[in-house]
C-alpha positions, -999 to +999 in steps of 0.1 A: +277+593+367+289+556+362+316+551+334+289+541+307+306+504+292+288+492+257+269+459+267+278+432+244+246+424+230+248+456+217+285+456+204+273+425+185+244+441+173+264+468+161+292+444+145+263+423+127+248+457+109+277+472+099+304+443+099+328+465+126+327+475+158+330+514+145+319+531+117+342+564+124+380+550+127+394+581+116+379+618+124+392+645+099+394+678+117+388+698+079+353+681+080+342+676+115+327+696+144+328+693+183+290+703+187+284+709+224+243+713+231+225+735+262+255+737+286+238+766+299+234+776+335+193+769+328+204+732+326+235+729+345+243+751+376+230+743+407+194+757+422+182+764+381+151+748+365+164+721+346+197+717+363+209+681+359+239+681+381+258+655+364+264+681+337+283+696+362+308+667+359+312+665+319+326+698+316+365+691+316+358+663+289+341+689+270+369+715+273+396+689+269+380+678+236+375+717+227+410+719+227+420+690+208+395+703+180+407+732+179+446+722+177+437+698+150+420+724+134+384+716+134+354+732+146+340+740+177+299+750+176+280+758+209+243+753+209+225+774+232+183+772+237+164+803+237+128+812+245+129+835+219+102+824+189+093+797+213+060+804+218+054+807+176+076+780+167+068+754+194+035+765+206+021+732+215+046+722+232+046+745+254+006+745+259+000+710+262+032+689+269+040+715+302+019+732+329+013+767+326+034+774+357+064+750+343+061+766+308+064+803+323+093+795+345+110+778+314+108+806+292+119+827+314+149+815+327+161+812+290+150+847+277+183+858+261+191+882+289+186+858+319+216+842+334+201+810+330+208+815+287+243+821+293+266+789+289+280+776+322+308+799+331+335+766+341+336+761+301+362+777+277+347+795+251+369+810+229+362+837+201+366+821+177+338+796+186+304+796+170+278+800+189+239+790+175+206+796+191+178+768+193+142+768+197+135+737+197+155+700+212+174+692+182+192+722+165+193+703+134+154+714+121+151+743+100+126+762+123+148+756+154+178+771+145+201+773+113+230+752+125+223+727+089+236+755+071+264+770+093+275+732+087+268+735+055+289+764+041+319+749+061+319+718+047+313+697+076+298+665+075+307+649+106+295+656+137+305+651+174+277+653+198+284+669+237+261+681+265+230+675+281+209+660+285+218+629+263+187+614+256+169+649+249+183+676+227+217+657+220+202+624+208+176+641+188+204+667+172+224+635+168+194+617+149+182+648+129+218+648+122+224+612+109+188+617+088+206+648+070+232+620+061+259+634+084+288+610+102+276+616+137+295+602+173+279+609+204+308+614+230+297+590+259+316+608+282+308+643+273+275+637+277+248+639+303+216+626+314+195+631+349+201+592+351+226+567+345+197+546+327+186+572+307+221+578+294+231+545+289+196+534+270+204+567+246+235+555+239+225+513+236+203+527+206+221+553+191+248+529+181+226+506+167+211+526+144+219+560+140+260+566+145+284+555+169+298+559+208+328+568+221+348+584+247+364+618+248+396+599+248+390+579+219+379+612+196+411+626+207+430+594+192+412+590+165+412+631+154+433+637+122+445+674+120+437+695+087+465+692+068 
């Protein structure tokens, strides 16, 4: 994956909405969440379904700003899809936007006790993690999992978007998130697409108009611990 550089056009685009390059200068650890989304073997490790191998590559930004949230004492949420309820939540979906074959094969490799459900072992999960299951792309919808409220109750109103694939089930978490009036940053370097145009065009819009972009590094700098 190519370092992904914000075009100009678009940092003036942003600058000319919102009168600054960045809408989040300061990230307060009380309030925020690292949200990392389908960094399962189904999606990640070699010779599985989905597998997008750059995924492969994004995983020691993702720890690295695991970490940091943690030490700053923030919150650290991995999203994991499951087939289960697929087929009654997301029926045509699965009946008309995949072939039967496809659709089979999808559900299941992520039935909860396939290896392809389990998050990729090279991350560090810790215990005190939450974990929350998703039927559906984003996990922000109330029928495709209940990550809203887990927010919710935790006070937690801005959100840091990792993991793959960026212009699936992150960007539409991130933009279900934004709609649900959360701050919302899409790590541009903890993220992962099957192409370098895919990710970079994700990223080109979701700045415009949804939340901003930055890299692992720059989270890191701008995290405020809870006090």
């Amino acid at each position: 994956m190519h370092p992904y550089t914000v075009p100009e056009h678009i940092a003036q685009r942003v600058i000319r909405r919102q009168g600054k390059a960045t809408g989040i200068e300061a990230i307060d650890a009380a309030r925020s969440a690292l949200v990392v989304i389908d960094m399962q073997n189904h999606f990640v490790a070699v010779g599985f379904p989905a597998e997008i191998p750059v995924a492969r590559e994004i995983v020691p930004n993702i720890n690295r700003m695991a970490a940091a949230m943690r030490r700053a004492g923030g919150t650290v949420v991995w999203i994991q899809t499951t087939a289960t309820g697929a087929l009654e939540r997301w029926a045509n979906h699965h009946k008309y936007r995949l072939k039967p074959e496809v659709a089979a094969k999808r559900l299941a490799s992520l039935a909860e006790n396939a290896e392809g459900f389990h998050l990729y072992p090279a991350l560090e999960v810790l215990p005190d993690d939450l974990r929350v299951k998703k039927v559906k792309y984003s996990a922000m919808i109330p029928d495709s999992s209940n990550l809203h409220s887990v927010l919710t109750e935790r006070g937690i109103d801005m959100l840091l978007i990792a993991g793959t694939a960026t212009n699936v089930c992150c960007e539409s978490t991130g933009r279900d998130a934004m709609m649900l009036d959360y701050r919302v940053a899409m790590l541009s370097d903890a993220n992962a697409a099957s192409t370098d145009e895919e990710h970079a065009a994700t990223l080109n819009s979701f700045q415009v108009f949804f939340g901003d972009v930055m890299s692992t590094d720059d989270a890191i700098g701008r995290l405020a611990p809870r006090s």
